[in-house]
PDB file of N, CA, C and O in Angstrom:
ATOM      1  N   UNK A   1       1.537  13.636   4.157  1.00  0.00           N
ATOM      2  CA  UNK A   1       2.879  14.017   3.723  1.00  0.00           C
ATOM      3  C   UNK A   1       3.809  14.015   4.942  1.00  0.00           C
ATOM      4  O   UNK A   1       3.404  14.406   6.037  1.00  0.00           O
ATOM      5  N   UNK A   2       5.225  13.510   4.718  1.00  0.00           N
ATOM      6  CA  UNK A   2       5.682  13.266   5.853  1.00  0.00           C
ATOM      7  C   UNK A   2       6.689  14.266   5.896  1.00  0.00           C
ATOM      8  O   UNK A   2       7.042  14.818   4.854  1.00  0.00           O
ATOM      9  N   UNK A   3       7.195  14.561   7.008  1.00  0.00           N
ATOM     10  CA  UNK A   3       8.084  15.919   7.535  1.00  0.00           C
ATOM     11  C   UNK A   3       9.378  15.943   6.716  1.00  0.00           C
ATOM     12  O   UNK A   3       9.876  16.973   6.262  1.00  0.00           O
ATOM     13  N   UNK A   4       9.907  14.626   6.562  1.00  0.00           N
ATOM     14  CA  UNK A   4      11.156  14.256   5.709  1.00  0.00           C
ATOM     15  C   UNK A   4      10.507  15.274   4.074  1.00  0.00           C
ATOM     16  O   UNK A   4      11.229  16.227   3.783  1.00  0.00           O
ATOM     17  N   UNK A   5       9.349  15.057   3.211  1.00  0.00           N
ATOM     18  CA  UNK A   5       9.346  15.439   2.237  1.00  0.00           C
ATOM     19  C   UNK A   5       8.649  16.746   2.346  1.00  0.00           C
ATOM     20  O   UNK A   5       8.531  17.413   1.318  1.00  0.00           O
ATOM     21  N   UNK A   6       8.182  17.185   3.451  1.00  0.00           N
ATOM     22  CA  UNK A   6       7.898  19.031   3.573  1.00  0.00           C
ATOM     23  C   UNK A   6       9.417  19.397   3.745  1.00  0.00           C
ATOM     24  O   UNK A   6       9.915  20.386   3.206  1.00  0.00           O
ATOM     25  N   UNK A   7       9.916  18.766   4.316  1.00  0.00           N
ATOM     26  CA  UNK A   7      11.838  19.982   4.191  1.00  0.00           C
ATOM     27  C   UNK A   7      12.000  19.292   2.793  1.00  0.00           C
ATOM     28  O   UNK A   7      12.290  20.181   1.992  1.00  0.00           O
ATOM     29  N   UNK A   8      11.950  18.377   2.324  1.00  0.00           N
ATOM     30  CA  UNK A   8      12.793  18.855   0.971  1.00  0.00           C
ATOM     31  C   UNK A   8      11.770  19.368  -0.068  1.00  0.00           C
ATOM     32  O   UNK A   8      12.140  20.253  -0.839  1.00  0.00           O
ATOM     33  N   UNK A   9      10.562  18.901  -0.144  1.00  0.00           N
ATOM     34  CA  UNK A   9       9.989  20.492  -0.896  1.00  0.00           C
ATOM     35  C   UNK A   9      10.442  22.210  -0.220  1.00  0.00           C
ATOM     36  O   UNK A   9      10.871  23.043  -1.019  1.00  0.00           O
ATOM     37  N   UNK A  10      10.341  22.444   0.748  1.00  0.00           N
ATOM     38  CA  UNK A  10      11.031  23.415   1.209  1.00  0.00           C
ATOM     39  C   UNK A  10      12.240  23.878   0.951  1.00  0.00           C
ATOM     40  O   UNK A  10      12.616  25.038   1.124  1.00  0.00           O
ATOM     41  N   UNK A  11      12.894  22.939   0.515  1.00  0.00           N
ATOM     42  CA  UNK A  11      14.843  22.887   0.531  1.00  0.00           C
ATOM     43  C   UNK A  11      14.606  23.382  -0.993  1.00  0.00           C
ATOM     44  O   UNK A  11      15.187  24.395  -1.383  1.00  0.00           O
ATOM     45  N   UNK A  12      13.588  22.521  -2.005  1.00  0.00           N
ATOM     46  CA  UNK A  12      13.572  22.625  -3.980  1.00  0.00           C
ATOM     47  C   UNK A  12      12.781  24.183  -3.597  1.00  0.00           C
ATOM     48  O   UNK A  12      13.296  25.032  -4.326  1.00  0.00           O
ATOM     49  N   UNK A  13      12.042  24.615  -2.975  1.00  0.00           N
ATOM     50  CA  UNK A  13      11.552  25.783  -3.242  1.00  0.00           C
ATOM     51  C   UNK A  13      12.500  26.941  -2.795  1.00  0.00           C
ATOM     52  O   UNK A  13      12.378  28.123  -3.115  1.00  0.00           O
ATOM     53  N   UNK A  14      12.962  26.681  -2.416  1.00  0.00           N
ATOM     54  CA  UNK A  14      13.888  27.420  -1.875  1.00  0.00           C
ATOM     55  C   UNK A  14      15.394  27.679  -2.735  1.00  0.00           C
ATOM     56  O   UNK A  14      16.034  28.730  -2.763  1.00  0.00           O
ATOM     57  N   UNK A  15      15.716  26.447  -3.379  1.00  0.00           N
ATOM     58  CA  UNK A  15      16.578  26.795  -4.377  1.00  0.00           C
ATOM     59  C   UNK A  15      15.870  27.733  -5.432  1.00  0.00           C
ATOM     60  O   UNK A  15      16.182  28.918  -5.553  1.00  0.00           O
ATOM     61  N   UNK A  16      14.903  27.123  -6.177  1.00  0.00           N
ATOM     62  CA  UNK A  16      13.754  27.761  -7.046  1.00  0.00           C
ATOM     63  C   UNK A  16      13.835  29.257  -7.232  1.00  0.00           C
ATOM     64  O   UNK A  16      13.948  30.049  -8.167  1.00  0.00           O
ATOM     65  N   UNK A  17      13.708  29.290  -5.723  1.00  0.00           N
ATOM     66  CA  UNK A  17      13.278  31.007  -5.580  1.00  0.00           C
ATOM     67  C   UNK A  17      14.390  31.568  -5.603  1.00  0.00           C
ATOM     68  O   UNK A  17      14.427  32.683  -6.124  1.00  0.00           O
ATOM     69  N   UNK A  18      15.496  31.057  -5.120  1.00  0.00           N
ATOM     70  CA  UNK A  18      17.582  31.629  -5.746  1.00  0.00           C
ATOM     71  C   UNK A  18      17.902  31.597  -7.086  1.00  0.00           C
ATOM     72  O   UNK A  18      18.593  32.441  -7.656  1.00  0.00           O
ATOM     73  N   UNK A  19      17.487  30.793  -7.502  1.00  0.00           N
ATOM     74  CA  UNK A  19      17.397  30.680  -9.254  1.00  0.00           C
ATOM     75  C   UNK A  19      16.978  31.568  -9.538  1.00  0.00           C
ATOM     76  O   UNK A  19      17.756  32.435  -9.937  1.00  0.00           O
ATOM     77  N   UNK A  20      15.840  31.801  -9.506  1.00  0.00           N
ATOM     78  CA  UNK A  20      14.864  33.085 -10.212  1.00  0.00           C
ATOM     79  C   UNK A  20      15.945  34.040  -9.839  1.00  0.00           C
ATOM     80  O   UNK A  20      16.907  34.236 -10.582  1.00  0.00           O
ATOM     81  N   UNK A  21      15.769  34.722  -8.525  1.00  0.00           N
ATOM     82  CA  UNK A  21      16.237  35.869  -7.757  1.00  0.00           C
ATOM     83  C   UNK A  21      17.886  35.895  -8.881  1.00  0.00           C
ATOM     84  O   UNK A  21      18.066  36.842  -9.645  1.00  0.00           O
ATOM     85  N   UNK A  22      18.609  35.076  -8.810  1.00  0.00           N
ATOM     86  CA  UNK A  22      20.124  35.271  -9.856  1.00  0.00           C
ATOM     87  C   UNK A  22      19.499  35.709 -11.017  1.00  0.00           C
ATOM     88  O   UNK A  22      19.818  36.620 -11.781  1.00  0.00           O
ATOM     89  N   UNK A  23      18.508  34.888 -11.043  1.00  0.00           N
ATOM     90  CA  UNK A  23      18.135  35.245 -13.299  1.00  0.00           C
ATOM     91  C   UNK A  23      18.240  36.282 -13.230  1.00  0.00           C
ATOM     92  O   UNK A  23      19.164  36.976 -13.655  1.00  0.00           O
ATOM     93  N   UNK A  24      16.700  36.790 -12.322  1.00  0.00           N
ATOM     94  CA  UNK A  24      16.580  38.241 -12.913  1.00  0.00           C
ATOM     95  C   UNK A  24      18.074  38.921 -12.495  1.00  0.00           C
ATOM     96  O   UNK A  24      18.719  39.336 -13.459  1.00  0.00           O
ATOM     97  N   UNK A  25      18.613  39.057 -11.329  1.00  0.00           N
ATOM     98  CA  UNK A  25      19.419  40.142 -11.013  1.00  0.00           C
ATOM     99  C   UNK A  25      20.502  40.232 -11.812  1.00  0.00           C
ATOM    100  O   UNK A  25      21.332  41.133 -11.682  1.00  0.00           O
ATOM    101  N   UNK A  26      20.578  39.328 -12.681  1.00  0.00           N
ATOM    102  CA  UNK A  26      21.862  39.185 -13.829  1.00  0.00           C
ATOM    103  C   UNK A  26      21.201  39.556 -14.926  1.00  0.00           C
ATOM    104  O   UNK A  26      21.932  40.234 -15.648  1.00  0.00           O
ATOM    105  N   UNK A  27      20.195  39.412 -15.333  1.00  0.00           N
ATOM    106  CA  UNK A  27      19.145  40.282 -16.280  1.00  0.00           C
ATOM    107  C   UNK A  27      19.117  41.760 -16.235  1.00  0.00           C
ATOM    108  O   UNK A  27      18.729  42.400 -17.213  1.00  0.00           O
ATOM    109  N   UNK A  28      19.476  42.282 -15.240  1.00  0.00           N
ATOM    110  CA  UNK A  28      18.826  43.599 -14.939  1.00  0.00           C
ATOM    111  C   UNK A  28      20.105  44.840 -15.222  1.00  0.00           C
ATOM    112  O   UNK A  28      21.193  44.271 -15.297  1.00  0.00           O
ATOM    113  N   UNK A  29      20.170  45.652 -15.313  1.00  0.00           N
ATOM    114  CA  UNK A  29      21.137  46.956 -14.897  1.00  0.00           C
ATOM    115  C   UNK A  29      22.023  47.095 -14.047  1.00  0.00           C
ATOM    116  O   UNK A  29      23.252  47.098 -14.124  1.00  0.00           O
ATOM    117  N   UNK A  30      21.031  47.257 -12.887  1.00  0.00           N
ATOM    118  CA  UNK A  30      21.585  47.177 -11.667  1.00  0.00           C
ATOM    119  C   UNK A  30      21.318  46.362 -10.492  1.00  0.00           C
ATOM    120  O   UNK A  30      20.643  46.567  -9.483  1.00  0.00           O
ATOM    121  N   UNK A  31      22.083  45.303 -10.920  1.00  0.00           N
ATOM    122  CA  UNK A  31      21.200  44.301  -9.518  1.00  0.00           C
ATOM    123  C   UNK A  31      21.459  44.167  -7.998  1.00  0.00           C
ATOM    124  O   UNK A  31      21.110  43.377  -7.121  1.00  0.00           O
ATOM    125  N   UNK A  32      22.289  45.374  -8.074  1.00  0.00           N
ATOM    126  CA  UNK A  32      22.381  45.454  -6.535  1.00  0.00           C
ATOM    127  C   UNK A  32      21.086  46.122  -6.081  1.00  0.00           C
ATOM    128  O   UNK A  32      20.716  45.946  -4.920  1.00  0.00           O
ATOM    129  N   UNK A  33      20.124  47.136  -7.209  1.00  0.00           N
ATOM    130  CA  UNK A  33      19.238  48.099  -6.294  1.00  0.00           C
ATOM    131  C   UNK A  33      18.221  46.826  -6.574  1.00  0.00           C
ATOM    132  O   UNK A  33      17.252  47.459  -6.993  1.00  0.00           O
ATOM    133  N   UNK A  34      17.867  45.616  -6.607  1.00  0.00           N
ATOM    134  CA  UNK A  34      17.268  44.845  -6.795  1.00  0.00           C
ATOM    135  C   UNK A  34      16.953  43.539  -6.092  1.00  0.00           C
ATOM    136  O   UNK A  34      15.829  43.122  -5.815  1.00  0.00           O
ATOM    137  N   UNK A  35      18.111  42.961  -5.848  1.00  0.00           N
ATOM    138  CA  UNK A  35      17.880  41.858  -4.944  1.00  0.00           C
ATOM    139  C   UNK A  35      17.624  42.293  -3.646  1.00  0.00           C
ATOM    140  O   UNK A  35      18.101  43.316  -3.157  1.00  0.00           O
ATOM    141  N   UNK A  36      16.794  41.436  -3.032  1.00  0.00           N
ATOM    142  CA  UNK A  36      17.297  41.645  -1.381  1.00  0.00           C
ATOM    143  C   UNK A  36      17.641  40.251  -0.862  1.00  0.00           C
ATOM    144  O   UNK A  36      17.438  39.334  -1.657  1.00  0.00           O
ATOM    145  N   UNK A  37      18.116  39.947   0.309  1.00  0.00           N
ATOM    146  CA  UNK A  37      18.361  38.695   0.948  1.00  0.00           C
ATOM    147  C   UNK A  37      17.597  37.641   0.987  1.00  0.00           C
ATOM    148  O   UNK A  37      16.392  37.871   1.084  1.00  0.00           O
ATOM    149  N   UNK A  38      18.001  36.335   0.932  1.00  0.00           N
ATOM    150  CA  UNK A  38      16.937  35.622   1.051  1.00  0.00           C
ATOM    151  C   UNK A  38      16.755  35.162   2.495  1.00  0.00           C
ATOM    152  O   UNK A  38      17.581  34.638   3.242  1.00  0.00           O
ATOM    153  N   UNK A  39      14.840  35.640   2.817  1.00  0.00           N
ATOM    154  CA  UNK A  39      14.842  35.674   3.839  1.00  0.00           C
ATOM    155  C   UNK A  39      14.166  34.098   4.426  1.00  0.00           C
ATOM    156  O   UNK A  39      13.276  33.749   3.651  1.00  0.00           O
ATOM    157  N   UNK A  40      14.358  33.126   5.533  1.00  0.00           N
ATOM    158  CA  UNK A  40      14.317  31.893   5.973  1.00  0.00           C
ATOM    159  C   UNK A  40      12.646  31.532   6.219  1.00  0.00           C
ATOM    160  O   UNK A  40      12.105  32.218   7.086  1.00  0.00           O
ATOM    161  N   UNK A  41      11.942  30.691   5.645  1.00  0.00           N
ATOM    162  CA  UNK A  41      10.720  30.080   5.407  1.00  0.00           C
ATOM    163  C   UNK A  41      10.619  30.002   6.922  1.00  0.00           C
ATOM    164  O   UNK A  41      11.710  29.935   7.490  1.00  0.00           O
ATOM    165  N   UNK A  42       9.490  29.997   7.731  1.00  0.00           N
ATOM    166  CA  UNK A  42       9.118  29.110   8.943  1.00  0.00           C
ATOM    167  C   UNK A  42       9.052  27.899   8.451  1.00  0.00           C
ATOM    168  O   UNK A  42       8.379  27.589   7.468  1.00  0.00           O
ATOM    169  N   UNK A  43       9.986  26.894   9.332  1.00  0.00           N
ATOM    170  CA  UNK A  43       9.620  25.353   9.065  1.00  0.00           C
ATOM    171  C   UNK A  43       8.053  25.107   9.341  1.00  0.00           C
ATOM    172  O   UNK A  43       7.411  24.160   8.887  1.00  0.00           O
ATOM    173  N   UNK A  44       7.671  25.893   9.976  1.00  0.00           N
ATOM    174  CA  UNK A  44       6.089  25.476  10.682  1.00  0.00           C
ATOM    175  C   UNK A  44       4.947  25.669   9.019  1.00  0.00           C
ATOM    176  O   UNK A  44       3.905  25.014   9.037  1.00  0.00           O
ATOM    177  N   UNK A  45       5.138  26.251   8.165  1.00  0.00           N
ATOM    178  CA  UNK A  45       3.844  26.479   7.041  1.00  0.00           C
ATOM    179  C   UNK A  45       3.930  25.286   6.367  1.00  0.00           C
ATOM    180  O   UNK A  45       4.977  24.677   6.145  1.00  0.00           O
ATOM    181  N   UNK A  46       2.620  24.895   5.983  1.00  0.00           N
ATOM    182  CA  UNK A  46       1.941  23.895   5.329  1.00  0.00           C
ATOM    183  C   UNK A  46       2.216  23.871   4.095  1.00  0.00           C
ATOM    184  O   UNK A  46       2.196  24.785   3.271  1.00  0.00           O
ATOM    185  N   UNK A  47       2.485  22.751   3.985  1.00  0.00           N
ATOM    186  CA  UNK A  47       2.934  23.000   2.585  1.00  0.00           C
ATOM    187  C   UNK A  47       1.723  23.078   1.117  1.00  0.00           C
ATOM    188  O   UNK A  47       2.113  22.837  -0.025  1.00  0.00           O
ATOM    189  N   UNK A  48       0.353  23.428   1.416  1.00  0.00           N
ATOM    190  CA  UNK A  48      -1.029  24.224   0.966  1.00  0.00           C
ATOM    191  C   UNK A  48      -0.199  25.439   0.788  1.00  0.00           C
ATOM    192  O   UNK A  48       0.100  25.806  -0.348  1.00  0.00           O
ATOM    193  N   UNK A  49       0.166  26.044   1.776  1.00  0.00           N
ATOM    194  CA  UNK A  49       0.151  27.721   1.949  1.00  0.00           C
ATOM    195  C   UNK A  49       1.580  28.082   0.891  1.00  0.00           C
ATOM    196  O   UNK A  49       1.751  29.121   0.253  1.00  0.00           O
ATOM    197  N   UNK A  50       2.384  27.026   0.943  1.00  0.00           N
ATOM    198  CA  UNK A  50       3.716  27.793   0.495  1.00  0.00           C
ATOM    199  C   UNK A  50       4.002  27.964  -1.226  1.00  0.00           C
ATOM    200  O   UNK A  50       5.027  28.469  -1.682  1.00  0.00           O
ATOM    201  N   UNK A  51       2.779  27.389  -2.114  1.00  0.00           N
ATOM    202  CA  UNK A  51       2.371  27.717  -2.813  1.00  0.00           C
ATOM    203  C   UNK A  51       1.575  29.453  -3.052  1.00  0.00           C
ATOM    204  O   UNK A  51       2.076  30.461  -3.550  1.00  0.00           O
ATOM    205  N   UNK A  52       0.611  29.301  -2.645  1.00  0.00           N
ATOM    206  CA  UNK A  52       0.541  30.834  -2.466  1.00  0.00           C
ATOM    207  C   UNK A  52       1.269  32.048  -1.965  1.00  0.00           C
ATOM    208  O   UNK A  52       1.026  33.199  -2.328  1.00  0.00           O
ATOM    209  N   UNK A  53       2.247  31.661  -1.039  1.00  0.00           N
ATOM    210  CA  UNK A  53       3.131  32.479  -0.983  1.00  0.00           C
ATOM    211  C   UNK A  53       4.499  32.882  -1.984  1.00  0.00           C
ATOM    212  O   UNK A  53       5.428  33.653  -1.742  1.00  0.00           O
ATOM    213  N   UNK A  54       4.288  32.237  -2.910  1.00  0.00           N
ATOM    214  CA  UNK A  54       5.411  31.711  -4.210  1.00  0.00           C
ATOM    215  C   UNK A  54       4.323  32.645  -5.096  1.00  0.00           C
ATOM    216  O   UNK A  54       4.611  33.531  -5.901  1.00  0.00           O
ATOM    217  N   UNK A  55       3.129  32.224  -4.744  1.00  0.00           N
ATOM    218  CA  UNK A  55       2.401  33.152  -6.122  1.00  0.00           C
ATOM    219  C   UNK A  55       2.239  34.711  -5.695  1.00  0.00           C
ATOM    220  O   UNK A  55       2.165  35.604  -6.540  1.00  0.00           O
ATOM    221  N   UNK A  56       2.195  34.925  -4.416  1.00  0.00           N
ATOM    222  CA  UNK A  56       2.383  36.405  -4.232  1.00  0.00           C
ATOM    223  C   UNK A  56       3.874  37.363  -4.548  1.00  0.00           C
ATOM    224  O   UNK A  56       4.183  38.499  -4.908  1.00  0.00           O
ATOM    225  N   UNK A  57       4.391  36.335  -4.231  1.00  0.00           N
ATOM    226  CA  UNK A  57       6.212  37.380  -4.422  1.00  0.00           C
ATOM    227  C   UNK A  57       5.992  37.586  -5.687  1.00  0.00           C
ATOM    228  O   UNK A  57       6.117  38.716  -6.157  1.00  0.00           O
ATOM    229  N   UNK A  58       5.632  36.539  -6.431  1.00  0.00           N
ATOM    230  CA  UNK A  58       6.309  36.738  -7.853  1.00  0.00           C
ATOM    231  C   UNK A  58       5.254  37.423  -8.756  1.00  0.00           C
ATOM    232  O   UNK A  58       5.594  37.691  -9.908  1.00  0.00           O
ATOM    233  N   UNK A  59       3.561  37.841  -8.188  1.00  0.00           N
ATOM    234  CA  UNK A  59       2.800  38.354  -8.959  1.00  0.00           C
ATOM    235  C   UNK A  59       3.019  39.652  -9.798  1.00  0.00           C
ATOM    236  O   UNK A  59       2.134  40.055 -10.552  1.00  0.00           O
TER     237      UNK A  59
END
């Protein structure tokens, strides 16, 4: 896999995870006590790992 298509899987997961994060917080009551920032991926993780890290936030 070449570096060009780990940043833009990185770039789609990363929208992904803003999507969600709006759904719910527009879903919710109060979505200020809810969101927090979105915080910046290391360019350095494999893109193996950044799957599992997608399945932990959201378990």
């Amino acid at each position: 896999m070449s570096l060009l298509q780990i940043a833009n899987m990185e770039s789609m997961l990363v929208t992904l995870e803003n999507l969600i994060t709006v759904h719910f917080s527009t879903s919710e009551s109060s979505p200020t006590d809810k969101v927090t920032p979105r915080r910046r991926r290391a360019t350095s993780c494999r893109p193996q790992c950044v799957c599992s890290k997608l399945k932990t936030s959201y378990a």
